[in-house]
MILUMKOL-575858 format. One record per atom (N, C-alpha, C, O): residue number from 1; residue in three letters; chain; atom name; z, y negated, x negated. Coordinates in Angstrom, 2 decimals, padded with zeros to 5 digits. Example, Ala and Ser with C-alpha at 12.3 -4.5 7.8 and 13.67 -1.06 7.14 Angstrom:
residues 2
+------+-------+--------+------+---------+---------+---------+
! pati ! vexgu ! drenke ! lodo !       Z !       Y !       X !
+------+-------+--------+------+---------+---------+---------+
!    1 !   ala !      A !    N !  007.80 !  005.69 ! -013.19 !
!    1 !   ala !      A !   CA !  007.80 !  004.50 ! -012.30 !
!    1 !   ala !      A !    C !  007.80 !  003.30 ! -013.20 !
!    1 !   ala !      A !    O !  008.46 !  003.32 ! -014.24 !
!    2 !   ser !      A !    N !  007.08 !  002.25 ! -012.85 !
!    2 !   ser !      A !   CA !  007.14 !  001.06 ! -013.67 !
!    2 !   ser !      A !    C !  007.87 ! -000.03 ! -012.90 !
!    2 !   ser !      A !    O !  008.04 ! -001.14 ! -013.41 !
+------+-------+--------+------+---------+---------+---------+
***
This chain:
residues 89
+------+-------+--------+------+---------+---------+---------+
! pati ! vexgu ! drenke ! lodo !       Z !       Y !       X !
+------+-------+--------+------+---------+---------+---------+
!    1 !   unk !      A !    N ! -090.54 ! -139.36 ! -065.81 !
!    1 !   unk !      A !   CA ! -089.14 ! -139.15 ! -065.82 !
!    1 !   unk !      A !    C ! -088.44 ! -140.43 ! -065.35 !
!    1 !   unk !      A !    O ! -089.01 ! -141.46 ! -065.71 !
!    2 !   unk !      A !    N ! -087.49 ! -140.57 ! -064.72 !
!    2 !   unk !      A !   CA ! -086.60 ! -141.02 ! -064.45 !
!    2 !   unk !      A !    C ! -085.75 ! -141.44 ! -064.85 !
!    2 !   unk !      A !    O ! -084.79 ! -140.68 ! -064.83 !
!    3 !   unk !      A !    N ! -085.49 ! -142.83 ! -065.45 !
!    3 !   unk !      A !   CA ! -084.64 ! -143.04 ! -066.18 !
!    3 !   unk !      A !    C ! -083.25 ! -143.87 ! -065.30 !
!    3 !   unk !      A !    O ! -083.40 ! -144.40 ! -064.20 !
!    4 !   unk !      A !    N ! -081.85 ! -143.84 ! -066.11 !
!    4 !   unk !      A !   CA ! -080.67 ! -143.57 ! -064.69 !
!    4 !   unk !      A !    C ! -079.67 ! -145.22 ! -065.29 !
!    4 !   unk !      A !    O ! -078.55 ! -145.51 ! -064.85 !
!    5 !   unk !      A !    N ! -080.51 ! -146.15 ! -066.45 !
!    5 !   unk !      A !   CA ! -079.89 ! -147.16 ! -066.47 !
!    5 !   unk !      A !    C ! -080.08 ! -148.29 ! -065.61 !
!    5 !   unk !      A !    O ! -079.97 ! -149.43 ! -066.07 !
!    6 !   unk !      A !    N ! -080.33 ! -148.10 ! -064.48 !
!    6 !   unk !      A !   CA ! -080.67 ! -149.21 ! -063.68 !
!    6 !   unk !      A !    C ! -079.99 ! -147.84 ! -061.98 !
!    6 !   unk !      A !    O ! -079.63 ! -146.66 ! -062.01 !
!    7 !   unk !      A !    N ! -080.10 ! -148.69 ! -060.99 !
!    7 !   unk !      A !   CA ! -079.63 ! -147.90 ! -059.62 !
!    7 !   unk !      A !    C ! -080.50 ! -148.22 ! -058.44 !
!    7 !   unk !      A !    O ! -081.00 ! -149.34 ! -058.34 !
!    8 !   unk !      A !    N ! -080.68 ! -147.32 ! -057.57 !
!    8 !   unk !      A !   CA ! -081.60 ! -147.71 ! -056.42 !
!    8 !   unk !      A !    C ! -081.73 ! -146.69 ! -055.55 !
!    8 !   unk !      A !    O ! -081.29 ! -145.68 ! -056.10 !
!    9 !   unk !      A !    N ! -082.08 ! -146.47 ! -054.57 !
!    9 !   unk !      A !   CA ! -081.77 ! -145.19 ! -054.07 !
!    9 !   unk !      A !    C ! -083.70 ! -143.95 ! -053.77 !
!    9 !   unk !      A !    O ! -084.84 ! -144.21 ! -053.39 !
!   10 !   unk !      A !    N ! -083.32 ! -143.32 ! -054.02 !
!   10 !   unk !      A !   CA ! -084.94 ! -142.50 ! -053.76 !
!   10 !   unk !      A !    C ! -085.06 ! -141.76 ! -052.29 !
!   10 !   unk !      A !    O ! -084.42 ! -140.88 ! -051.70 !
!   11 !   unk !      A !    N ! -086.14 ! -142.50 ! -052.03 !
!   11 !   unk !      A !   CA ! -086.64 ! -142.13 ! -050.28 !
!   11 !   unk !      A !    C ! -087.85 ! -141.30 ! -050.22 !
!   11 !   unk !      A !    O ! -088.75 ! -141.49 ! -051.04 !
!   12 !   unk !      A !    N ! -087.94 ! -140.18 ! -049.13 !
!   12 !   unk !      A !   CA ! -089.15 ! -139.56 ! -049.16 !
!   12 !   unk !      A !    C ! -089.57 ! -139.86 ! -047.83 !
!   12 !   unk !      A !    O ! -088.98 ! -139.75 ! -046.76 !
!   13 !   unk !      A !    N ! -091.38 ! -140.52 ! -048.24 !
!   13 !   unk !      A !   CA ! -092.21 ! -140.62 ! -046.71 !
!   13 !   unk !      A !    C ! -093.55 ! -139.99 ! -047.21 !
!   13 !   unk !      A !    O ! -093.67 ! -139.53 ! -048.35 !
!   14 !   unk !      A !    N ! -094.60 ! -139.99 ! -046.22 !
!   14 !   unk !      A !   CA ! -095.42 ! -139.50 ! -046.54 !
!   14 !   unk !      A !    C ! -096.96 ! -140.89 ! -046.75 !
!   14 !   unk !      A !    O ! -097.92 ! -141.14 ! -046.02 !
!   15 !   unk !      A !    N ! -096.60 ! -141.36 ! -047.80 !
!   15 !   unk !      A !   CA ! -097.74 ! -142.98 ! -047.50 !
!   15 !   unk !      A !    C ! -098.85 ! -142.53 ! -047.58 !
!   15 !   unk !      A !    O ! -099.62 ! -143.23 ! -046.93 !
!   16 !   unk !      A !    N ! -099.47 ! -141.49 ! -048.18 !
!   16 !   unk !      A !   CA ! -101.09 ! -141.40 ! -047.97 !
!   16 !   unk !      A !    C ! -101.75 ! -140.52 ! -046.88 !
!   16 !   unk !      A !    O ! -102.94 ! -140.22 ! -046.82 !
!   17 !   unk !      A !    N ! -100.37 ! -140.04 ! -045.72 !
!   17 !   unk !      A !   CA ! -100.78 ! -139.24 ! -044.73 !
!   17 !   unk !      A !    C ! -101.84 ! -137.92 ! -045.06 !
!   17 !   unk !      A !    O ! -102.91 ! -137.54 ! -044.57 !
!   18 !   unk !      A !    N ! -100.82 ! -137.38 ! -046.30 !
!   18 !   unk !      A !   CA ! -102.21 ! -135.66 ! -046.79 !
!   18 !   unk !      A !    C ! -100.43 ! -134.70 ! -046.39 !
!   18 !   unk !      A !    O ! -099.89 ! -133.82 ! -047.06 !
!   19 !   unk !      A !    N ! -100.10 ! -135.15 ! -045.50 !
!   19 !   unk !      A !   CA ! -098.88 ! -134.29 ! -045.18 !
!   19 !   unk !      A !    C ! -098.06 ! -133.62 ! -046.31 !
!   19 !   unk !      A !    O ! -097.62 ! -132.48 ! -046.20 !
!   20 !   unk !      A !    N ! -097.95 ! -134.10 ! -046.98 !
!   20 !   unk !      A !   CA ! -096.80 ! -134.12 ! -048.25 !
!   20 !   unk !      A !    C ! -095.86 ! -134.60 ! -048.49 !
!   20 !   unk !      A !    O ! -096.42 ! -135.47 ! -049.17 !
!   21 !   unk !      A !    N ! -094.95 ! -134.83 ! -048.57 !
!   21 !   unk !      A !   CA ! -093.38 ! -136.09 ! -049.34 !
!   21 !   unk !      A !    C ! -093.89 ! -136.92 ! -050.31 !
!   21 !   unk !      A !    O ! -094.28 ! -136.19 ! -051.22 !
!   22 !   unk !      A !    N ! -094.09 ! -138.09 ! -050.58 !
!   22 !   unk !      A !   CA ! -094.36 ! -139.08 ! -051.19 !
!   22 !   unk !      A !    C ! -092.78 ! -139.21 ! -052.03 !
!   22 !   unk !      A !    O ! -091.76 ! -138.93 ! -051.40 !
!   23 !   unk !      A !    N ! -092.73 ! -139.49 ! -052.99 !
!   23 !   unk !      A !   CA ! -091.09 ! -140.53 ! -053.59 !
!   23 !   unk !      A !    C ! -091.17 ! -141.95 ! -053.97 !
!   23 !   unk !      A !    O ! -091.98 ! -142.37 ! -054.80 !
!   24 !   unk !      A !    N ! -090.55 ! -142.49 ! -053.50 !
!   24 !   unk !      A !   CA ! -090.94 ! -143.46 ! -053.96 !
!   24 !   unk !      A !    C ! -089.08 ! -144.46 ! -054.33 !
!   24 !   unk !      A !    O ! -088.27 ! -144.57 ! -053.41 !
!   25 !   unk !      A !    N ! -088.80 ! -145.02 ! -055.72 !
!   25 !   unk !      A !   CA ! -087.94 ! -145.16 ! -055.98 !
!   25 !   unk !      A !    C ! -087.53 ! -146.22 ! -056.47 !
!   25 !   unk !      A !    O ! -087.92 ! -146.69 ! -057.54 !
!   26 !   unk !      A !    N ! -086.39 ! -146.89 ! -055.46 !
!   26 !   unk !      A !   CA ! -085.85 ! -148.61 ! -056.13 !
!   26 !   unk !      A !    C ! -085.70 ! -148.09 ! -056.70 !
!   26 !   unk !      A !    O ! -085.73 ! -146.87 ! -056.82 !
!   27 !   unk !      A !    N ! -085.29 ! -149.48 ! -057.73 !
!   27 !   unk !      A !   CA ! -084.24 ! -149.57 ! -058.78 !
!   27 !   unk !      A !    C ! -084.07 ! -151.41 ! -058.99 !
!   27 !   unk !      A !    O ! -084.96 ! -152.24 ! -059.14 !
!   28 !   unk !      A !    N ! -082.79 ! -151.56 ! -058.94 !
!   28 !   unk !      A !   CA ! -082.51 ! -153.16 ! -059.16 !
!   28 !   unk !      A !    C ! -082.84 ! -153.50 ! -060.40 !
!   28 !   unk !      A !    O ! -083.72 ! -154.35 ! -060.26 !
!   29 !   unk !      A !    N ! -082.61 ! -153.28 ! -061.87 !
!   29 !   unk !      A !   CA ! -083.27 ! -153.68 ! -062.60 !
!   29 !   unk !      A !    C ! -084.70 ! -153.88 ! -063.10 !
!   29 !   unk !      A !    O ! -085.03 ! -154.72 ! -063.93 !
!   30 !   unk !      A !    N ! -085.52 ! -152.98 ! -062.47 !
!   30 !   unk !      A !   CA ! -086.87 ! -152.78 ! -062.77 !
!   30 !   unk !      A !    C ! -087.97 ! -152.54 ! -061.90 !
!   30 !   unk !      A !    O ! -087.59 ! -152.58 ! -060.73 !
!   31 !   unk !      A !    N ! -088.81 ! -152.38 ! -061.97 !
!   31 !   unk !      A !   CA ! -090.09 ! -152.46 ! -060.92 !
!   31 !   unk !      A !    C ! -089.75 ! -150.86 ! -059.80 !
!   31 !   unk !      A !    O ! -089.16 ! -149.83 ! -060.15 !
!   32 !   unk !      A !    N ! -090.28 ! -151.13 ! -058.62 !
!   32 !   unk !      A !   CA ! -090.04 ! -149.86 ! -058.14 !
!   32 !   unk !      A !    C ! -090.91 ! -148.54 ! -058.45 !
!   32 !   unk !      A !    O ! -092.00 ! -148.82 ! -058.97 !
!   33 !   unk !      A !    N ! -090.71 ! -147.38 ! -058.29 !
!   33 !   unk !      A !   CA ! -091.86 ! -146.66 ! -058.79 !
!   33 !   unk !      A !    C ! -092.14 ! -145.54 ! -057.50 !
!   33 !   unk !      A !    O ! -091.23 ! -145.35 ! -056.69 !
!   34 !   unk !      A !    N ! -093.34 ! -144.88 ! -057.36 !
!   34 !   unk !      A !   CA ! -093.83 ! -144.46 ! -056.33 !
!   34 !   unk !      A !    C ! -094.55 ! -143.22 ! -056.85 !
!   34 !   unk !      A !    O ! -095.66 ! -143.32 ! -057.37 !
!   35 !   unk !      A !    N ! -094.02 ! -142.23 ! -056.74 !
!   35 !   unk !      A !   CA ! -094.21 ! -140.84 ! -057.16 !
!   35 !   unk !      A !    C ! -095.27 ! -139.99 ! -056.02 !
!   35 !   unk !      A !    O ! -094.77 ! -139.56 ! -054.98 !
!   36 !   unk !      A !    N ! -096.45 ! -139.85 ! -056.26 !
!   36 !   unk !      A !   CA ! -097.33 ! -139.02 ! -055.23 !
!   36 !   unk !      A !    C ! -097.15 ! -137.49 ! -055.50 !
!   36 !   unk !      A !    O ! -097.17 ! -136.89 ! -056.58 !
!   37 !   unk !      A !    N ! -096.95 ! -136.97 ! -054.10 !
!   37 !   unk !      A !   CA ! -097.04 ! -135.00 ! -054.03 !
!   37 !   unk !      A !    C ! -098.09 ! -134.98 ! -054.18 !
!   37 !   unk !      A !    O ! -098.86 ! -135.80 ! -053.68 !
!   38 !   unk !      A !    N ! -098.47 ! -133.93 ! -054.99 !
!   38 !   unk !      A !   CA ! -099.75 ! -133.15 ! -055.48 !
!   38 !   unk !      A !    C ! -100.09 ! -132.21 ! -054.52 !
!   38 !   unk !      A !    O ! -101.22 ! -131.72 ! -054.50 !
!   39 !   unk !      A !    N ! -099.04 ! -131.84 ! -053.54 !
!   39 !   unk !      A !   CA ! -098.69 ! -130.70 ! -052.62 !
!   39 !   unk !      A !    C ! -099.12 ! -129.11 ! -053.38 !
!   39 !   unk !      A !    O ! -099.72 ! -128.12 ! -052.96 !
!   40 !   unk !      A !    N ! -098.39 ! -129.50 ! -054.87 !
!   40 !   unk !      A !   CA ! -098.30 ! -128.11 ! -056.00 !
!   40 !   unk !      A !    C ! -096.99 ! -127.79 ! -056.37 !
!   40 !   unk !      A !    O ! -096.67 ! -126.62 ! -056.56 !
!   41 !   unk !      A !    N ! -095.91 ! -129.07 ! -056.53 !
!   41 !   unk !      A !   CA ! -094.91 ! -128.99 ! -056.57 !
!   41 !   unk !      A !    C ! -095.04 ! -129.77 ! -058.10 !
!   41 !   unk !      A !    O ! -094.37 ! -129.44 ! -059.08 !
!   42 !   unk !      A !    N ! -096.00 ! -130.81 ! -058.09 !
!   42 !   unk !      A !   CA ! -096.36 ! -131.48 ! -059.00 !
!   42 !   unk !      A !    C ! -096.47 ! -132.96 ! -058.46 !
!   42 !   unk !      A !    O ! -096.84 ! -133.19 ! -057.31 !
!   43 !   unk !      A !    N ! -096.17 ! -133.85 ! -059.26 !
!   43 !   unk !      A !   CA ! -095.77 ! -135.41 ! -058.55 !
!   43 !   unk !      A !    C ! -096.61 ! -136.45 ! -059.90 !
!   43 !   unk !      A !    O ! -096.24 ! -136.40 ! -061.07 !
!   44 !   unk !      A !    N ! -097.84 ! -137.40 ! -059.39 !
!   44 !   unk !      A !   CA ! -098.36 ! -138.03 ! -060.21 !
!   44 !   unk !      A !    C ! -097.58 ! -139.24 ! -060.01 !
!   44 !   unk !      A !    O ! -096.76 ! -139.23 ! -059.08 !
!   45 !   unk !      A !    N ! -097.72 ! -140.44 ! -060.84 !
!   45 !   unk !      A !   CA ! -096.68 ! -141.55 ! -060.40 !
!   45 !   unk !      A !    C ! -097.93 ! -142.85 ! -060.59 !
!   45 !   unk !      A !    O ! -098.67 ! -143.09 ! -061.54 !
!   46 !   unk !      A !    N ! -097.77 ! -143.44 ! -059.35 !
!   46 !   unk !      A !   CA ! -098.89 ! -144.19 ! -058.95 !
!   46 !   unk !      A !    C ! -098.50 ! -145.35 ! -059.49 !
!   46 !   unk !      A !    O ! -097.29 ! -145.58 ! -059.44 !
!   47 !   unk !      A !    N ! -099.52 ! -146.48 ! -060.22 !
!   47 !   unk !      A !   CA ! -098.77 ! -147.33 ! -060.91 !
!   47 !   unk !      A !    C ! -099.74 ! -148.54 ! -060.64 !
!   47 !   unk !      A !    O ! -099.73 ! -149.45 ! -061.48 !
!   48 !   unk !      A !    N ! -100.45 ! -148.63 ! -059.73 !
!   48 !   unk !      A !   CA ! -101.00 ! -149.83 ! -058.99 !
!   48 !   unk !      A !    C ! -101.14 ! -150.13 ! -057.67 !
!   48 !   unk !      A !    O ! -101.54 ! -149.17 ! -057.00 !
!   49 !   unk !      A !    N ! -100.95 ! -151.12 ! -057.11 !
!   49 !   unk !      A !   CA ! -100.67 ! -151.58 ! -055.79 !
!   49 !   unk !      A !    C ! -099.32 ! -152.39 ! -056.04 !
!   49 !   unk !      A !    O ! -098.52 ! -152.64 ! -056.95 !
!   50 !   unk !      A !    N ! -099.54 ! -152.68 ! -054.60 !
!   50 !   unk !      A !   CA ! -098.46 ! -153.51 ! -053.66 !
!   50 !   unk !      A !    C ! -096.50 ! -153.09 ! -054.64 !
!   50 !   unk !      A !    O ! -095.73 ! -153.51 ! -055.50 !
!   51 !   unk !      A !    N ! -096.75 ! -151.87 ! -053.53 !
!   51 !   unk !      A !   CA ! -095.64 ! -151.40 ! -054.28 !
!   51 !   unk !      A !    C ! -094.76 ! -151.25 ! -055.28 !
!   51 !   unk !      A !    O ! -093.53 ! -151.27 ! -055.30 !
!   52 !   unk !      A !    N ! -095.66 ! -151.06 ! -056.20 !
!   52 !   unk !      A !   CA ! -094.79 ! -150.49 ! -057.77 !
!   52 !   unk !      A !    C ! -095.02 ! -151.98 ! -058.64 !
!   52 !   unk !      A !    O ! -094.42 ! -152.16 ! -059.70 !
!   53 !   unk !      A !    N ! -096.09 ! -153.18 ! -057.97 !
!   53 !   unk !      A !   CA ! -096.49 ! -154.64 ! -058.89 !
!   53 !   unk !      A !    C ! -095.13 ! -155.44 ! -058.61 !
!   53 !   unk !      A !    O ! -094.77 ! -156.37 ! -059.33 !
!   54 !   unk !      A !    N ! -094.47 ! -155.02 ! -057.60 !
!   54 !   unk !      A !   CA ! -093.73 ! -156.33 ! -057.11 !
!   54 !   unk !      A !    C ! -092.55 ! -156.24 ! -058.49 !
!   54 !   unk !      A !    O ! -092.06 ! -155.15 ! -058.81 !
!   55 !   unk !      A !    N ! -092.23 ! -157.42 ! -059.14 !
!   55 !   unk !      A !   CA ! -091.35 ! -157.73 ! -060.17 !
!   55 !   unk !      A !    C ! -090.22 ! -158.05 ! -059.73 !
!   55 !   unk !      A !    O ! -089.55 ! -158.75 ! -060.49 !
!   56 !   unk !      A !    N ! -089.63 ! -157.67 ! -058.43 !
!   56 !   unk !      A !   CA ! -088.04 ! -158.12 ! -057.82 !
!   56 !   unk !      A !    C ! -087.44 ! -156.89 ! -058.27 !
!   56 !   unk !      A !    O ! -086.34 ! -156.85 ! -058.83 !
!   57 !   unk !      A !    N ! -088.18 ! -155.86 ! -058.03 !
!   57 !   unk !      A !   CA ! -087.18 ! -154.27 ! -058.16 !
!   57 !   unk !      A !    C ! -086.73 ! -154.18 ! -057.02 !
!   57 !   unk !      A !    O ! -087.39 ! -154.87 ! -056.23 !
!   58 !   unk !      A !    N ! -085.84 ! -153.60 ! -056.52 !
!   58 !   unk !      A !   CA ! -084.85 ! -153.35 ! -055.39 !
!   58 !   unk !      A !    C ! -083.48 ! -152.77 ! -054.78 !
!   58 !   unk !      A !    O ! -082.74 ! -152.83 ! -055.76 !
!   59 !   unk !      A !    N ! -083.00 ! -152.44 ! -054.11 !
!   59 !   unk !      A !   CA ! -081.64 ! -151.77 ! -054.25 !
!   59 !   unk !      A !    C ! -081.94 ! -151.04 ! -052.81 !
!   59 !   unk !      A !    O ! -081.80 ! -149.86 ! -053.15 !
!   60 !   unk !      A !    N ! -082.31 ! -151.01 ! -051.29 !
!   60 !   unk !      A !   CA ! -082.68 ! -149.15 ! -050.68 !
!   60 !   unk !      A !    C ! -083.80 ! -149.85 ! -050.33 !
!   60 !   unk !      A !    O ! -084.18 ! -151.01 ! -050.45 !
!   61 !   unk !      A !    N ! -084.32 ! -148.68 ! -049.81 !
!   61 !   unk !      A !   CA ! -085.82 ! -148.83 ! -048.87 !
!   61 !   unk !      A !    C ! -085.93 ! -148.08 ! -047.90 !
!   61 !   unk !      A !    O ! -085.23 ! -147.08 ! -048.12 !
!   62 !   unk !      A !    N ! -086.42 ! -148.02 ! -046.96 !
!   62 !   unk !      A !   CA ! -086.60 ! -146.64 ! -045.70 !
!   62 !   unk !      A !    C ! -088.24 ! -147.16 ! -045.46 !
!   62 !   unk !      A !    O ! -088.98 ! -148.12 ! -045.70 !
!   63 !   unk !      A !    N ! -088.25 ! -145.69 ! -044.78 !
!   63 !   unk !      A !   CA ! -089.69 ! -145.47 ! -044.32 !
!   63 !   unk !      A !    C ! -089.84 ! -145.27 ! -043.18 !
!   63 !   unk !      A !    O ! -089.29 ! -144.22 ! -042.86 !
!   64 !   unk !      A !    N ! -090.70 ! -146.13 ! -041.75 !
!   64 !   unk !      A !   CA ! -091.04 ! -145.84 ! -040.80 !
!   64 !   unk !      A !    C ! -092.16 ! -146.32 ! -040.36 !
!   64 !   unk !      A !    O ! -092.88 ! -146.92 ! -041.16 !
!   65 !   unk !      A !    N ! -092.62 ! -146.16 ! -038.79 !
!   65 !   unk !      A !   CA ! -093.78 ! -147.02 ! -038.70 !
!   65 !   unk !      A !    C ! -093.63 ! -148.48 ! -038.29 !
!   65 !   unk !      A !    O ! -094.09 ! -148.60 ! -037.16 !
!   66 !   unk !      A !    N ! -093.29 ! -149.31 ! -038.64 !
!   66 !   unk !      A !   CA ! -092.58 ! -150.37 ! -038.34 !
!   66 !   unk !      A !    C ! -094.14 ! -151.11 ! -037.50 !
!   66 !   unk !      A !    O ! -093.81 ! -151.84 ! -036.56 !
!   67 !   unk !      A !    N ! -095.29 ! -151.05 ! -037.65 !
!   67 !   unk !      A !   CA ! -096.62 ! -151.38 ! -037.00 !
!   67 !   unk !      A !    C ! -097.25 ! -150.91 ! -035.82 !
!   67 !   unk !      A !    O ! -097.98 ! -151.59 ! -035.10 !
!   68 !   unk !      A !    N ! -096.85 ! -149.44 ! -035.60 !
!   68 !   unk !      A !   CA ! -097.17 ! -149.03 ! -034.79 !
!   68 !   unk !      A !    C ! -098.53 ! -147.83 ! -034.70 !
!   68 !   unk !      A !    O ! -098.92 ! -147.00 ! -033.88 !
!   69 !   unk !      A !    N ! -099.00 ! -148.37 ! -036.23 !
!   69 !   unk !      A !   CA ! -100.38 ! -147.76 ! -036.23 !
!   69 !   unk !      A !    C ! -100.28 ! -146.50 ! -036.39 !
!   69 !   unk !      A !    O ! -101.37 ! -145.92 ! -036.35 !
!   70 !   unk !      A !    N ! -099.33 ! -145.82 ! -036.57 !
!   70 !   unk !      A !   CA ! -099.61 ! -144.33 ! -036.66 !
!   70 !   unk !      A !    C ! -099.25 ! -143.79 ! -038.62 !
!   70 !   unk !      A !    O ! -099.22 ! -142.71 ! -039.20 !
!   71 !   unk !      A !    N ! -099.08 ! -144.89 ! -038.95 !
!   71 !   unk !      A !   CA ! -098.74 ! -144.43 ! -040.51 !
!   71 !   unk !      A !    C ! -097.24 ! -145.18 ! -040.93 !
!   71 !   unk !      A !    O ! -096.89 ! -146.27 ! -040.47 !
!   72 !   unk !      A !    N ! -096.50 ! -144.43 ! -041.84 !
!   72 !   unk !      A !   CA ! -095.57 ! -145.11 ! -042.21 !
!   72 !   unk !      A !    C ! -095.51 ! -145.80 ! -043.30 !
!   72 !   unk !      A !    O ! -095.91 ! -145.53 ! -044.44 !
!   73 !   unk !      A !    N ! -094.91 ! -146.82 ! -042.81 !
!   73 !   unk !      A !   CA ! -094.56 ! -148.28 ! -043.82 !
!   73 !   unk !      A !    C ! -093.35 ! -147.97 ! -044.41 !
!   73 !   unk !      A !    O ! -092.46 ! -147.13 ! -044.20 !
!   74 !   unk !      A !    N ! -093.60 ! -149.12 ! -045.42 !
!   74 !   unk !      A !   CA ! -091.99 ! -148.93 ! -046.49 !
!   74 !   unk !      A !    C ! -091.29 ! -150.31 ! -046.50 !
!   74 !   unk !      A !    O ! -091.93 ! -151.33 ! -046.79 !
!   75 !   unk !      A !    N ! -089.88 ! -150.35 ! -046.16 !
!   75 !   unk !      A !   CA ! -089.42 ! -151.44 ! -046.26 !
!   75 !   unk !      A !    C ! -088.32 ! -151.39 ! -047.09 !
!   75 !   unk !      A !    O ! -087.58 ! -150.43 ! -046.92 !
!   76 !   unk !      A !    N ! -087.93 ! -152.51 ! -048.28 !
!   76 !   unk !      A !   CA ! -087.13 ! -152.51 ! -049.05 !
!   76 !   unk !      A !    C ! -086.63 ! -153.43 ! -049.24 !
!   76 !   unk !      A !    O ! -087.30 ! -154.44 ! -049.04 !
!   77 !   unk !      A !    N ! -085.41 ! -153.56 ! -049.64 !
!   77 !   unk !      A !   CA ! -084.24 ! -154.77 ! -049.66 !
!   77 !   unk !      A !    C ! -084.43 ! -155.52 ! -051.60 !
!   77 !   unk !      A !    O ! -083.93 ! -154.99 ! -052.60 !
!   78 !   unk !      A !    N ! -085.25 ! -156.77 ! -051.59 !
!   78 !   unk !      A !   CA ! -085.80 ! -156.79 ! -052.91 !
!   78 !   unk !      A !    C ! -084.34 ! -157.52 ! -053.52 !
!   78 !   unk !      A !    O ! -083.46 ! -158.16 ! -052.95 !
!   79 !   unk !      A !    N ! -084.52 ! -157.13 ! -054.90 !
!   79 !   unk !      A !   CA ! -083.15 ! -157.59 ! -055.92 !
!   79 !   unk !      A !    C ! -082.79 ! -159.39 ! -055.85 !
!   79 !   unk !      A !    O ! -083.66 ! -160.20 ! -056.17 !
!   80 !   unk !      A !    N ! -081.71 ! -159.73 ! -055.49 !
!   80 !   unk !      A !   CA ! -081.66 ! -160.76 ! -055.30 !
!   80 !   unk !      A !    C ! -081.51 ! -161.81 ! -056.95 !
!   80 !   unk !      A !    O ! -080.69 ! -161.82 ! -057.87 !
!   81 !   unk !      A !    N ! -082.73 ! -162.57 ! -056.66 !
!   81 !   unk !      A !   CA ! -083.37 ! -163.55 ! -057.83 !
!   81 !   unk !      A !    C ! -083.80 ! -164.80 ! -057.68 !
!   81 !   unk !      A !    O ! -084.46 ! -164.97 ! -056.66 !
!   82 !   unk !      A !    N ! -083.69 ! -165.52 ! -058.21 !
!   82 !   unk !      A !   CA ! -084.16 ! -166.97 ! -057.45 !
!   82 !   unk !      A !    C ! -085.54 ! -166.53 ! -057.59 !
!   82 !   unk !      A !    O ! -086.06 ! -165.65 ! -058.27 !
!   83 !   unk !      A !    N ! -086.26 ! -167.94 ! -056.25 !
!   83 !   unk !      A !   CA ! -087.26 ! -167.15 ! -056.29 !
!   83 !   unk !      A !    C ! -087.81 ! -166.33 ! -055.70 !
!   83 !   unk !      A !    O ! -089.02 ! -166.58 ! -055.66 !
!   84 !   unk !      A !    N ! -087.51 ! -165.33 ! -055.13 !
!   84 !   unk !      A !   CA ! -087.79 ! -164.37 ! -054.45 !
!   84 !   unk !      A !    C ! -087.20 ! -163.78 ! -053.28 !
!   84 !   unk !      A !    O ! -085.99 ! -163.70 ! -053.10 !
!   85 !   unk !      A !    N ! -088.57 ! -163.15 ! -052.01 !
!   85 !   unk !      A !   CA ! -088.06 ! -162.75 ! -050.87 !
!   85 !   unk !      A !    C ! -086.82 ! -161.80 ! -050.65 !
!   85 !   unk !      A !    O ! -086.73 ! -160.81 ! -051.38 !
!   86 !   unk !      A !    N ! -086.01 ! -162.01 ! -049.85 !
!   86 !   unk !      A !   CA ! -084.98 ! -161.03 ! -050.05 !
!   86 !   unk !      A !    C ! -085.57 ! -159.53 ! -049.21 !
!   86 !   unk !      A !    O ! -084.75 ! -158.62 ! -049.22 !
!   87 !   unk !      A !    N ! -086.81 ! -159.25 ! -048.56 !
!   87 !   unk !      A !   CA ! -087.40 ! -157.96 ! -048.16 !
!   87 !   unk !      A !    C ! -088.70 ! -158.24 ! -048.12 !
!   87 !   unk !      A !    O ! -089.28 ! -159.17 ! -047.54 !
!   88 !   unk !      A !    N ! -089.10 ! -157.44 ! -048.73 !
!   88 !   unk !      A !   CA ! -090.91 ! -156.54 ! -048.52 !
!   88 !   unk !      A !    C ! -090.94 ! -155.48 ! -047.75 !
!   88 !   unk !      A !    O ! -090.23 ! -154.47 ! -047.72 !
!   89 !   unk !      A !    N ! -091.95 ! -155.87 ! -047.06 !
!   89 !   unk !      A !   CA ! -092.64 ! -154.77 ! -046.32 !
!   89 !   unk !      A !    C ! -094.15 ! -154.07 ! -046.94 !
!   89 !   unk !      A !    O ! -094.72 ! -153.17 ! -046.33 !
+------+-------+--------+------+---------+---------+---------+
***
């Protein structure tokens, strides 16, 4: 669940390429979180990696292939903190 005391915006890509909608969701106060399609209409929420470890949080993100390789990347605008990058890729 989703909780609505913090703000960030929710983007759909497909990161594990099984042709599904991925979610994956800033939020400036808290870690981001990254919701996987089951392609049931069921969503597990992935809670290791890159993604959901980074401790900045964020405020948007978009999804494209920013590499070239054929899969899409996620880029997000990280919460501004001392300390820390102002974007992850």
């Amino acid at each position: 669940m989703l909780t609505l005391d913090s703000w960030g915006v929710p983007t759909w890509g497909d990161y594990d390429n099984d042709g599904n909608l991925d979610l994956f969701r800033s939020q400036d106060k808290r870690r981001c979180r990254l919701f996987r399609n089951q392609g049931d209409r069921n969503f597990v929420e992935i809670t290791t990696g890159t993604l959901v470890n980074e401790p900045t949080g964020g405020t948007c993100a978009a999804w494209a292939d920013h590499d070239n390789d054929g899969d899409l990347d996620l880029s997000w605008h990280a919460s501004a903190r001392p300390g820390t990058a102002p974007t992850r890729t």
